[in-house]
Structures are given as C-alpha cells and as structure tokens.
C-alpha positions as CSV (number, residue, x, y, z in Angstrom):
1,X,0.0,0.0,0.0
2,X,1.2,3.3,-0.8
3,X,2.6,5.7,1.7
4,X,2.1,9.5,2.1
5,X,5.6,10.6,-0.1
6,X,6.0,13.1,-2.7
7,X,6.1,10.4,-5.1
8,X,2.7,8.1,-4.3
9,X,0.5,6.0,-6.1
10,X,-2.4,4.7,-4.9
11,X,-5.6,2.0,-6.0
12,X,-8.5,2.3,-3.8
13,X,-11.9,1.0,-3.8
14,X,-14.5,3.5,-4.7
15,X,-17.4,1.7,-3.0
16,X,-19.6,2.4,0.0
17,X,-20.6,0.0,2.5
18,X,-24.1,-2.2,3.1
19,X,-25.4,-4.6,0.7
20,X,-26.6,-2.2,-1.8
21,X,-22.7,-2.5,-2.7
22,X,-23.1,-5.9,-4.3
23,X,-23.8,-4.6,-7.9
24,X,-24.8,-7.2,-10.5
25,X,-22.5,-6.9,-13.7
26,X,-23.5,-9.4,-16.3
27,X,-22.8,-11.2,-19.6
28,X,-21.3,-14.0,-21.1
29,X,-18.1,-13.7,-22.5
30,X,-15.1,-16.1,-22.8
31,X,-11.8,-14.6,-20.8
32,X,-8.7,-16.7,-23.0
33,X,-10.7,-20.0,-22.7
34,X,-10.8,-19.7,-18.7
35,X,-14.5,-18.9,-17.7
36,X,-17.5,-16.9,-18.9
37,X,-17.2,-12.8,-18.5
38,X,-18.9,-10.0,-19.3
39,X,-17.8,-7.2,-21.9
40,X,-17.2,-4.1,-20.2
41,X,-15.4,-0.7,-19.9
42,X,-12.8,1.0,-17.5
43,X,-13.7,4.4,-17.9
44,X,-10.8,6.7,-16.6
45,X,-11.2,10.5,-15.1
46,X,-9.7,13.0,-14.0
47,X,-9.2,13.7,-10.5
48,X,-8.8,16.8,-7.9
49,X,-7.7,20.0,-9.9
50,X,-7.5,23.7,-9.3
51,X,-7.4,26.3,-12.0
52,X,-4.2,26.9,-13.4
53,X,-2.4,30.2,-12.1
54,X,-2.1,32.5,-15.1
55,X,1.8,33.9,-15.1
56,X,4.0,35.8,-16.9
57,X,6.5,33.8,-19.2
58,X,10.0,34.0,-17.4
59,X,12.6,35.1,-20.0
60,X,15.9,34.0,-18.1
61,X,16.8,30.5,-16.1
62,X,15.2,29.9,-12.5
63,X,18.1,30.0,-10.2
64,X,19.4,26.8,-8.6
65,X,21.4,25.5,-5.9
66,X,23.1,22.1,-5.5
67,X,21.3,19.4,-3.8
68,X,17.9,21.2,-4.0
69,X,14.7,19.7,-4.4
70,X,11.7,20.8,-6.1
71,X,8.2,18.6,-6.1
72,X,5.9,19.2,-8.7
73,X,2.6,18.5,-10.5
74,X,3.0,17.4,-14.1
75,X,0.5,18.9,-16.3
76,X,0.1,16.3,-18.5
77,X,0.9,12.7,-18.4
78,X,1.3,9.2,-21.2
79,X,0.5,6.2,-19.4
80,X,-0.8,2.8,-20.7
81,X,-2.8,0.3,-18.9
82,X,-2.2,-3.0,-19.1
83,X,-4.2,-5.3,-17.2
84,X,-6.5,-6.2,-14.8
85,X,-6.9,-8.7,-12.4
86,X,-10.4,-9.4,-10.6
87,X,-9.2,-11.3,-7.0
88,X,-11.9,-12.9,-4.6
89,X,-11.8,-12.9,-0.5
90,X,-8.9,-15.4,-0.3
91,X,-6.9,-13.1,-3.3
92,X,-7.2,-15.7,-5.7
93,X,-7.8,-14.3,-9.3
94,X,-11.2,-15.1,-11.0
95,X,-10.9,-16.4,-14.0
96,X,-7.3,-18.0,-13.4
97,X,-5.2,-14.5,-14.3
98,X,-4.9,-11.0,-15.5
99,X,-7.4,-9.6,-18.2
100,X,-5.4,-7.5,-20.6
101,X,-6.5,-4.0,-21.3
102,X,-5.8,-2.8,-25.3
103,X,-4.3,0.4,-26.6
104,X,-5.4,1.8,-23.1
105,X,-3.4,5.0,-23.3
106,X,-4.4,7.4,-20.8
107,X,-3.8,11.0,-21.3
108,X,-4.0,12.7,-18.1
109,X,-4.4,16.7,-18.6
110,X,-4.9,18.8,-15.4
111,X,-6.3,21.7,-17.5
112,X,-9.6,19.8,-17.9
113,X,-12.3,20.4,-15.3
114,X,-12.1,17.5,-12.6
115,X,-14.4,14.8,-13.5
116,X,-14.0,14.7,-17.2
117,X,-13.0,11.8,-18.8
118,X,-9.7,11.2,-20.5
119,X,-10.7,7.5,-21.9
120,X,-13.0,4.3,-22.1
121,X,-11.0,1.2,-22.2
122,X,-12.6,-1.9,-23.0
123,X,-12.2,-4.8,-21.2
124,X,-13.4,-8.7,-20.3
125,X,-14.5,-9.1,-16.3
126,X,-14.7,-12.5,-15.1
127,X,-18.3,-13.7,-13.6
128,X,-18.0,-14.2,-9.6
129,X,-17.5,-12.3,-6.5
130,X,-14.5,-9.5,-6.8
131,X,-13.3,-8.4,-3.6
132,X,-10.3,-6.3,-4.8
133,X,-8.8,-5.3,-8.2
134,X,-5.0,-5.2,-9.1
135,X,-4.7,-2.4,-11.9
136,X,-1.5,-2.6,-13.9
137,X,0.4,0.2,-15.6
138,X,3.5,0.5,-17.9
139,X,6.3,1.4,-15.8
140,X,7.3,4.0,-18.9
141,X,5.2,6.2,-19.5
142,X,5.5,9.9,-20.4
143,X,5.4,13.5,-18.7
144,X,4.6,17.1,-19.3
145,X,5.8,19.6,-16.8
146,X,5.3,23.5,-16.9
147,X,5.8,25.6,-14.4
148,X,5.9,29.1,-14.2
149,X,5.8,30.0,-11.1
150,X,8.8,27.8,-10.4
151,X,10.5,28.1,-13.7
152,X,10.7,24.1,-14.1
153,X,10.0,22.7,-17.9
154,X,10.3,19.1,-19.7
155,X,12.5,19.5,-22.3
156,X,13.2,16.2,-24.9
157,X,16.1,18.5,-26.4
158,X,18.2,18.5,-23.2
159,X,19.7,15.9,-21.8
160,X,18.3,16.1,-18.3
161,X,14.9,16.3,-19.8
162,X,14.3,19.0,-17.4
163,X,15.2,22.8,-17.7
164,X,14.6,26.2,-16.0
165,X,14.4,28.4,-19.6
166,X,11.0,27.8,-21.6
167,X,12.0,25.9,-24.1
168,X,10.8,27.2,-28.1
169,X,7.0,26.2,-28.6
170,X,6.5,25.4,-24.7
171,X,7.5,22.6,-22.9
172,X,7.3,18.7,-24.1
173,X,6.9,15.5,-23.1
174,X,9.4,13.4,-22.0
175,X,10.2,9.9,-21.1
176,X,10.2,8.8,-17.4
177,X,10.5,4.8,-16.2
178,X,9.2,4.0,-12.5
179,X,12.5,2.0,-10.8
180,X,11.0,0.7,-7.9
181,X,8.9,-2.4,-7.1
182,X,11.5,-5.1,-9.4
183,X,12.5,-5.3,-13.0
184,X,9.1,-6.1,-14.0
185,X,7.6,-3.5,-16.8
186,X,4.5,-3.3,-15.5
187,X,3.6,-2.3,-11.6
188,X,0.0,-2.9,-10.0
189,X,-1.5,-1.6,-6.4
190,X,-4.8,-2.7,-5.3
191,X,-8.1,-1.9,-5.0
192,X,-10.0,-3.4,-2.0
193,X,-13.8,-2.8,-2.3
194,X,-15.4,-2.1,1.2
195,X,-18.4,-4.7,0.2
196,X,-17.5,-7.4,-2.6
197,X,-19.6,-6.7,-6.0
198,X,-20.7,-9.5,-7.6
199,X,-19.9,-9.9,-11.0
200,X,-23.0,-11.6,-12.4
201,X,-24.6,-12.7,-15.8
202,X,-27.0,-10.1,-17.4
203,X,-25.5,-6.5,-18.5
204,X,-22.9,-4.6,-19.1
205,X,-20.4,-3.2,-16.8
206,X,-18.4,0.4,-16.5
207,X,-15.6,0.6,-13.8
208,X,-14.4,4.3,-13.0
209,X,-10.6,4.7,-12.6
210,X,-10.0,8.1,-11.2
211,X,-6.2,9.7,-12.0
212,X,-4.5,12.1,-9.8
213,X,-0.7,13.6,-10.4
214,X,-0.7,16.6,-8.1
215,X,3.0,17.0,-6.5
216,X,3.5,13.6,-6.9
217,X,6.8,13.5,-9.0
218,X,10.3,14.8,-7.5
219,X,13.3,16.7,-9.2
220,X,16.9,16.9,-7.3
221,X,19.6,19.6,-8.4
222,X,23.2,18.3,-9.4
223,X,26.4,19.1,-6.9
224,X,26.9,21.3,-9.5
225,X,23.7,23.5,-9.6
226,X,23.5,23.4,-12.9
227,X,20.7,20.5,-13.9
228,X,17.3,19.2,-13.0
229,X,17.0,15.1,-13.3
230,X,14.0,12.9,-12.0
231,X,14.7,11.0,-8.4
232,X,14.8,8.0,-8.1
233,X,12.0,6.3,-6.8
234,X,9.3,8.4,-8.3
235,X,5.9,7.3,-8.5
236,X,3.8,9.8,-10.1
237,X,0.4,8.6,-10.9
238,X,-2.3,8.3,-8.1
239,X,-5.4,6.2,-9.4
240,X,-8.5,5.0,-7.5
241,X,-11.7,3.3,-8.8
242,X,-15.0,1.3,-8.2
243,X,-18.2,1.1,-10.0
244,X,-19.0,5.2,-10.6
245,X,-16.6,8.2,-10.8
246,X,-15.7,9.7,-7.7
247,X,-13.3,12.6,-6.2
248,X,-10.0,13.3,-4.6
249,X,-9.0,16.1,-2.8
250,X,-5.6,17.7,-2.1
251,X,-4.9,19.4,1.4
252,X,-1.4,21.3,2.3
253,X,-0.1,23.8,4.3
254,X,1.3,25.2,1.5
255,X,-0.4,28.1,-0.3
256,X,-0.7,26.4,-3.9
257,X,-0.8,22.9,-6.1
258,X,2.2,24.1,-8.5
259,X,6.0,23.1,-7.4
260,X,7.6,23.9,-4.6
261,X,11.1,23.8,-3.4
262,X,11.3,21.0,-0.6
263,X,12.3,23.3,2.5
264,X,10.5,26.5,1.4
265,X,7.6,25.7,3.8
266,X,7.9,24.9,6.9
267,X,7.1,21.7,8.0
268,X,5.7,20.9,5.0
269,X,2.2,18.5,5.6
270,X,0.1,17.2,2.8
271,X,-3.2,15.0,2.6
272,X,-4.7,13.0,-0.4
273,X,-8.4,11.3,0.0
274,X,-10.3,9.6,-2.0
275,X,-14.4,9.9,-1.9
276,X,-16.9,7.8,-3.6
277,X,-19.7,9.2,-5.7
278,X,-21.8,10.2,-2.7
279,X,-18.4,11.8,-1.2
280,X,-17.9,9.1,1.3
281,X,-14.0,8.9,2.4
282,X,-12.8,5.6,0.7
283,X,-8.9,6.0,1.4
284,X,-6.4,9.1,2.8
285,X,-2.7,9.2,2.8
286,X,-2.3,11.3,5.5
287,X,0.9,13.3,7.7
288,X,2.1,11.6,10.1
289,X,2.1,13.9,13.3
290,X,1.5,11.3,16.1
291,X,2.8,7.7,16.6
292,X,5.0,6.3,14.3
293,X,2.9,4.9,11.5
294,X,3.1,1.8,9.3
295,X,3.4,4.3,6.2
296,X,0.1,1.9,4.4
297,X,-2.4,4.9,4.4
298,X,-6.0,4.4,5.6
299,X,-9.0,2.4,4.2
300,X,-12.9,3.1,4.7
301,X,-12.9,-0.5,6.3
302,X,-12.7,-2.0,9.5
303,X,-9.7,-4.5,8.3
304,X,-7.8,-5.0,5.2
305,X,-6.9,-8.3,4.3
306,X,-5.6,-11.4,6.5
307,X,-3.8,-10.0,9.3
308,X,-4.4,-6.5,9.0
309,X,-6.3,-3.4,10.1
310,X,-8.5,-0.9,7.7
311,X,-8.1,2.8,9.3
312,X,-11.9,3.1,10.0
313,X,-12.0,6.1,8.2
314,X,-15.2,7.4,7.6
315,X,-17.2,11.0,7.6
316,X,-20.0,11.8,10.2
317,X,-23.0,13.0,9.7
318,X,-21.4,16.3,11.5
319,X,-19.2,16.2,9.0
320,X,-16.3,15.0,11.2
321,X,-13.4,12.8,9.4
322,X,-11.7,10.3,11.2
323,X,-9.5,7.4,11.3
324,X,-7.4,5.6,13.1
325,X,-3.4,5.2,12.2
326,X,-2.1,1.7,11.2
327,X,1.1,0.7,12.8
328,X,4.4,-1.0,11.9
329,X,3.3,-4.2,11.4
330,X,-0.5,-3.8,10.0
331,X,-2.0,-5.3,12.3
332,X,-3.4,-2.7,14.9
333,X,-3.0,1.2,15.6
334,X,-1.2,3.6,17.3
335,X,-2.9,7.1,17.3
336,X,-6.7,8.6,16.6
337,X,-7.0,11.9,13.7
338,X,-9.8,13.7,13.6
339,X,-10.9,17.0,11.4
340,X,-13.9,19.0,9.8
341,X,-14.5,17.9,6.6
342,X,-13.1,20.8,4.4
343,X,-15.9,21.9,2.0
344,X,-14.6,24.8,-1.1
345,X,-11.2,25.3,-2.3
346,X,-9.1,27.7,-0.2
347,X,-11.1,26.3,3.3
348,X,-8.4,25.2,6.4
349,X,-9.4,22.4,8.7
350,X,-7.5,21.8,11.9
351,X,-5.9,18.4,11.5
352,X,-6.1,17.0,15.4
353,X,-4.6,13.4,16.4
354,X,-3.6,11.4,19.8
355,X,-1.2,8.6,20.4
356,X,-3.2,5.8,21.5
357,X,-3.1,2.2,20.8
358,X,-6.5,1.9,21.6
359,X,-8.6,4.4,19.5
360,X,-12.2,4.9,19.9
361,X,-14.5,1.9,18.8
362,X,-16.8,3.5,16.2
363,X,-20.6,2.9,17.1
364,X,-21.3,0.5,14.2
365,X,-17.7,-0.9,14.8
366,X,-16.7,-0.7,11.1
367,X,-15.5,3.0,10.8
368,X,-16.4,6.7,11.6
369,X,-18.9,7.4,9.6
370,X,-20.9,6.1,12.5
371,X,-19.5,8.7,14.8
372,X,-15.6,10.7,14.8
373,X,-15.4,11.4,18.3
374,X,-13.6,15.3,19.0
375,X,-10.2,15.3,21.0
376,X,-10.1,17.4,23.7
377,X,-6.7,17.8,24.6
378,X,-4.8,16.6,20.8
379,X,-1.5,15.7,21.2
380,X,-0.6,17.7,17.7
381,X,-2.7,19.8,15.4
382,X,-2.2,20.6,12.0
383,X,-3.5,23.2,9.7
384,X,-4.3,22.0,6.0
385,X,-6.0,23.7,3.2
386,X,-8.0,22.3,0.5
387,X,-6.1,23.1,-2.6
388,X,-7.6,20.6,-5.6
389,X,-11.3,18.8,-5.6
C-alpha cells in the first residue's frame, strides 16, 4: 500500500458500505478460454484539480542551488494500462489470471475540469464475486511539466529532460520509467472494495478509474547547480476506482498545487483522500504527526486483508473525518486523527490526532462514519488547506 511521499501512487476502492454494494455486472463472454465474463469498460477521469495560475512567461533561467529539491505537478501525463486482475476474499484471481487491457493510453491533462474523462477502455471481467482489483500500468510512460511559477520545464532536447528556460514552442513531453517495485515492466497496487460486488450474468459493466498527479513527481539539483533530473523512486500517478466516478481532494499547508522547493515551507504537511460518488472517504494518505505509522495509508474498512487493520475512516453526519493510524506491522494502531471535513477550495481544517493504541470503537464498529469522536486535549494539530477537488 502506498505511503504519504511526494512520489505516491495509490488504488483504492470506490465503493460504499451495506449490501446495496453488491452490484450485479452481467454477460457471457469467454476470458482466454478460462471462464465466462462480461464485456465491459474502465472508464478513466480526472481527479482533484485547481485552476491553473495565469503567469507571466519567465525570460531567463530559475536560479538553482546544489542538492535542491523541487516537487511538482505534471501537467500532462502518457500512461498505458495494461491489465486487470479481478481477486476474490482469499486473493485468488477469478478467472485464473490477468485480463489484458488494449491500446489503453491514458492522457491525463490537469487543464480539464475534474471529472471529465480522458478515456474508455474496453475490457473482459470475469463472472463471480470481486473483492479487490489489481490495476496494472507500464512502468514508462510519459510526462509534461510547466511551471511558471517555479520556472521548471520538460524539455526532450536536453539531456536532463528538465530545464529552467521555456524551451521554443513550450515545454514537451518526455520519457520517465518507474525503478522501484522489481525489473518487471509493469507495476499494479490494489483496490479493495469495502463490500465485494458480484460480478454476475445479465449487463454490461463500467468501472471508473480516477487519475491524480498533483506534486507527486520529484526533481533533485546536481552538486553542480547546474541541472534538473527525475529522483529515483518516483511514483507519479495516483489512481483510484469502483463502480462510478468519484473525487480526490488535495490538502497542504502550502499556499498552492504548483511546485515547490522542498524546505521553502515549513514543516511541510500534505493530505490525499479519496471519496466515492456520494463523497464518502474511501482511502487518505495522511501526515504523520502522532505515533510512528506503518506508512500503508488508511482504508474506509474496518480490516484489510488477513492480518491487517482498515483505518476506520469514515465521515460523520457532522461532517467530522476520522480514522485511526495503522502501525508498523499492519496489524493494529497507534494514534486517533480527527478534522472538519473541508468543503470549497481555499477552506483550512485543523488536522487534530492522539497517540493511543486503543482508539475509539466506532458505534457500528466498522468506521467513523458512524460517529468521529472530537479530541479534547490533541496531542498535535495541524492546519491544512484544501487546494484541488
């Protein structure tokens, strides 16, 4: 499971809870000889956004200085698809294996409005009960960066790919290859549905991927101060998805979505959560400002898997938020977060959390959407503003 980095991806569920969950998604379809499916679509959208700070075009070079490090938001991105695989309770795959997506190029482009859709992919879903998805991406893909504000540009005609002068006719898109998670060219994440859908004989299916790149990619400045390369260890596409198109939002205690220069503010805190059509909380990467954390993010779910616990997040009908820490190890907590459910773009909620090992039972024991109890006397709070929807 991802953790909160500047470099995160993330596949979540975007379900709700109860047994109207279980969704009937029908047809008859052979998957390579295996078992009968259903012909369907992954539609994919486009997540949180702001509008695009208007600036004037810098004529010189950004200054740098060796060792820096800027995160930034690409504004476009290249990335194929390339399979899906539908995994019951016990993470076997239905069907016996990955169904392969074709020619699914996504174009992600954060100058569309959030919620518009970038493609429709079709695709083969096995017939049974799906308790989780694995969603698998090339590990090259492709990325457009212009800043502004910063003065950071993708530039194919220099070496570095990356420059600090607006290159002729704006900036381009340039190769990048994810290094981490093996030498395999493709990398999945999951997505765990909060109530299994059933995958059933009868009609045809959509499943909604939503896309999210905002400061998820990292560039480092050479000894020399002199060039802008990619880190190492970049992960720069956040996805989600379930049945219909949800949200993300994007909270920081910084005063904008473009890049920043790691170190320019202080203490730097940012928050990425996921909501479902009816803008239930389905999964946060959140700061870690009590207890130590297990670094797995949080799940709308009382448990996640064999062996390990959910987060309990979930938003009250006060419009509270809160969850519950996973620690090192998965398998229970160690500290309680609690905030007001931030509303428009620009509004600060007061982050609040507690060290505990034992954090408040929610009344339905699943998660707080039944009830997120206040702290009193927090052990940390942090300010955050909601900066993309």
């Amino acid at each position: 499971m991802a953790t909160l980095r500047c470099c995160a991806l993330t596949l979540l569920a975007l379900t709700g809870c109860g047994d109207d969950m279980a969704s009937p998604i029908d047809g008859r379809t052979g998957i390579d000889g295996r078992s009968d499916g259903v012909a369907g679509s992954m539609r994919f959208v486009l997540g949180g956004t702001a509008p695009i700070q208007a600036v004037a075009r810098r004529t010189g070079p950004s200054a740098l200085a060796p060792g820096d490090g800027y995160i930034v938001s690409p504004r476009q991105a290249k990335i194929r698809f390339a399979a899906v695989a539908f995994r019951q309770a016990d993470g076997s795959k239905l069907g016996g294996g990955d169904v392969p997506l074709t020619d699914c190029v996504v174009t992600y482009d954060r100058a569309m409005p959030s919620g518009s859709t970038l493609l429709d992919c079709p695709i083969t879903m096995p017939v049974g009960e799906v308790a989780s998805l694995d969603l698998a991406f090339d590990k090259a893909m492709e990325l457009l960066v212009s800043d502004g504000i910063a003065g950071i540009y993708s530039d194919p005609a220099v070496p570095s790919k990356y420059a600090t002068t607006p290159p002729v006719g704006g900036a381009g898109f340039v190769p990048y290859t994810v290094t981490i998670g093996g030498p395999e060219p493709t990398r999945a994440t999951p997505i765990v549905f909060a109530s299994p859908i059933t995958i059933a004989a009868g009609s045809t299916p959509t499943l909604a991927v939503t896309t999210d790149m905002i400061q998820t990619f990292q560039l480092v400045v050479d000894a020399g101060g002199t060039t802008l390369t990619a880190s190492p260890g970049n992960d720069p596409i956040a996805v989600f998805g379930g049945l219909s198109p949800g949200s993300s939002h994007f909270l920081s205690n910084a005063s904008q979505i473009e890049s920043y220069r790691i170190g320019s503010v202080n203490n730097f805190r940012s928050m990425r959560v996921f909501y479902d059509a009816d803008a239930r909380p389905l999964f946060m990467m959140s700061p870690v400002t009590c207890g130590v954390g297990a670094g797995m993010g949080v799940w709308a779910t009382g448990t996640f898997g064999p062996g390990n616990v959910g987060g309990r997040l979930g938003t009250d009908v006060a419009h509270q938020t809160g969850w519950a820490q996973v620690a090192p190890g998965g398998s229970s907590y160690d500290a309680y977060y609690v905030m007001a459910e931030p509303v428009a773009l620009g509004d600060t909620t007061m982050v609040k959390c507690q060290a505990t090992t034992t954090p408040p039972m929610p009344a339905d024991g699943m998660t707080y959407a039944s009830g997120a109890p206040d702290i009193a006397t927090p052990d940390a709070v942090t300010p955050l503003t909601l900066l993309a929807k």
